[in-house]
C-alpha positions as CSV (number, residue, x, y, z in Angstrom):
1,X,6.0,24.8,-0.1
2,X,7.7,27.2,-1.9
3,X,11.1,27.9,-3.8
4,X,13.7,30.3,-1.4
5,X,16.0,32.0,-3.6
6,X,20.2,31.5,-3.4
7,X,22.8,31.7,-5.9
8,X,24.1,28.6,-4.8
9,X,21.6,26.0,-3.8
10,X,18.2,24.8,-4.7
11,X,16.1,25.9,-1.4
12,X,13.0,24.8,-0.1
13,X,10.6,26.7,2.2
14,X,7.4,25.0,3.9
15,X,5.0,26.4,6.3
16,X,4.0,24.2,9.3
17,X,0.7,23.1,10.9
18,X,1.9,25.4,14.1
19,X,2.4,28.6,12.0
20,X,6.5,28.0,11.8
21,X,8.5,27.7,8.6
22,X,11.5,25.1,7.9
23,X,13.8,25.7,5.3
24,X,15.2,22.6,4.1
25,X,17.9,21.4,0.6
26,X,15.5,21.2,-2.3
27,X,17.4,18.3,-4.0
28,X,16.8,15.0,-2.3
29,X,19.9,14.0,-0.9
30,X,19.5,10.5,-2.4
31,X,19.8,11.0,-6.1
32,X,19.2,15.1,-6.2
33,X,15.2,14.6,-7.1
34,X,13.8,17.7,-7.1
35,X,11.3,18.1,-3.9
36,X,9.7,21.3,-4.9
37,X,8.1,18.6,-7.5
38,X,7.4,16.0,-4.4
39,X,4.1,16.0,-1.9
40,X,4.2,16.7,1.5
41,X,2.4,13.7,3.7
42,X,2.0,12.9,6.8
43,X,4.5,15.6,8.2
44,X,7.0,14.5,5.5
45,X,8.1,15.3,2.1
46,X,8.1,12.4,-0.3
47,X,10.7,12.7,-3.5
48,X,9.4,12.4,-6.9
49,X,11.9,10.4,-8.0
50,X,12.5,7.6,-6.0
51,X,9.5,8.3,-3.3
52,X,12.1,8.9,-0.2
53,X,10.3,10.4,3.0
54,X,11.9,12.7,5.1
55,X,10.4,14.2,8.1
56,X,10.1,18.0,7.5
57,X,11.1,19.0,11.5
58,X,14.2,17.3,11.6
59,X,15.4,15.9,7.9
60,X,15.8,12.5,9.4
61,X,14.8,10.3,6.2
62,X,12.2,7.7,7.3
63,X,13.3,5.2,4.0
64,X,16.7,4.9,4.5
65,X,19.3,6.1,7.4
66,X,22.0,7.0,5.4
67,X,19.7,9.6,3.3
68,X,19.1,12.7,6.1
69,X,17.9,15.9,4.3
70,X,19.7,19.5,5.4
71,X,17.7,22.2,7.0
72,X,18.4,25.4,7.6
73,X,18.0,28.3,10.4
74,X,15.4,30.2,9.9
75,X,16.0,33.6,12.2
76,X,13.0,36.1,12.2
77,X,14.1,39.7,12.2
78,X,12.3,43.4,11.7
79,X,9.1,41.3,10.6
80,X,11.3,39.0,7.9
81,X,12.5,35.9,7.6
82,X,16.3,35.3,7.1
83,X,17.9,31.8,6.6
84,X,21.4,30.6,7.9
85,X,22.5,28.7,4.7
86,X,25.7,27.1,6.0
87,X,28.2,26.1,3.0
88,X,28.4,22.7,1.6
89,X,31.0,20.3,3.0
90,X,32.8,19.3,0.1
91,X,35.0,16.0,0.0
92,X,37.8,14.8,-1.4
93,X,37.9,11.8,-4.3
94,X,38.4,9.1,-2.1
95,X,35.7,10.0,0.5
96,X,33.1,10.3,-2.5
97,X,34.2,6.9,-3.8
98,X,34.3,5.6,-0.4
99,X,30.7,6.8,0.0
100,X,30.0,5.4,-3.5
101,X,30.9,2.0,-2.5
102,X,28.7,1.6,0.6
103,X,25.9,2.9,-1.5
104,X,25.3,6.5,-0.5
């Protein structure tokens, strides 16, 4: 695992088993752990904070539903690798308190 540098989000690169790399958010999407700090087990990265597992080839969270981590294209080109950072959604007052309430 190591950092991927961008002016905007905290970005996590890790190199798989089968030679591939995944670049995926580096806060945990539960309570913004950082998971450059976490361990990678069992094909998953495991916050620090509150030990949430998600699966590092497909962000689904294996702890709780609710909680799936963003990944990111990575697009090999001229011998480098680039990554599609798409921009965060961002919502409105009432959807955040609405996601509040059912515990998100």
């Amino acid at each position: 695992m190591w950092p991927v540098p961008h002016p905007h989000r905290n970005l996590l690169a890790i190199a798989l088993p089968d030679g591939t790399v995944t670049v995926v958010d580096g806060d945990c999407p539960h309570r913004g752990g950082p998971l450059s700090a976490g361990t990678l087990r069992d094909g998953a990265i495991v916050c620090p904070w509150h030990w949430y597992a998600f699966d590092v080839t497909t962000g689904r969270c294996r702890t709780a539903r609710e909680a799936d981590l963003p990944r990111h294209r990575v697009i090999e080109r001229d011998d480098l690798l680039w990554v599609e950072v798409a921009a965060r959604r961002q919502e409105s007052w009432s959807q955040l308190l609405r996601r509040h309430a059912r515990g998100g």
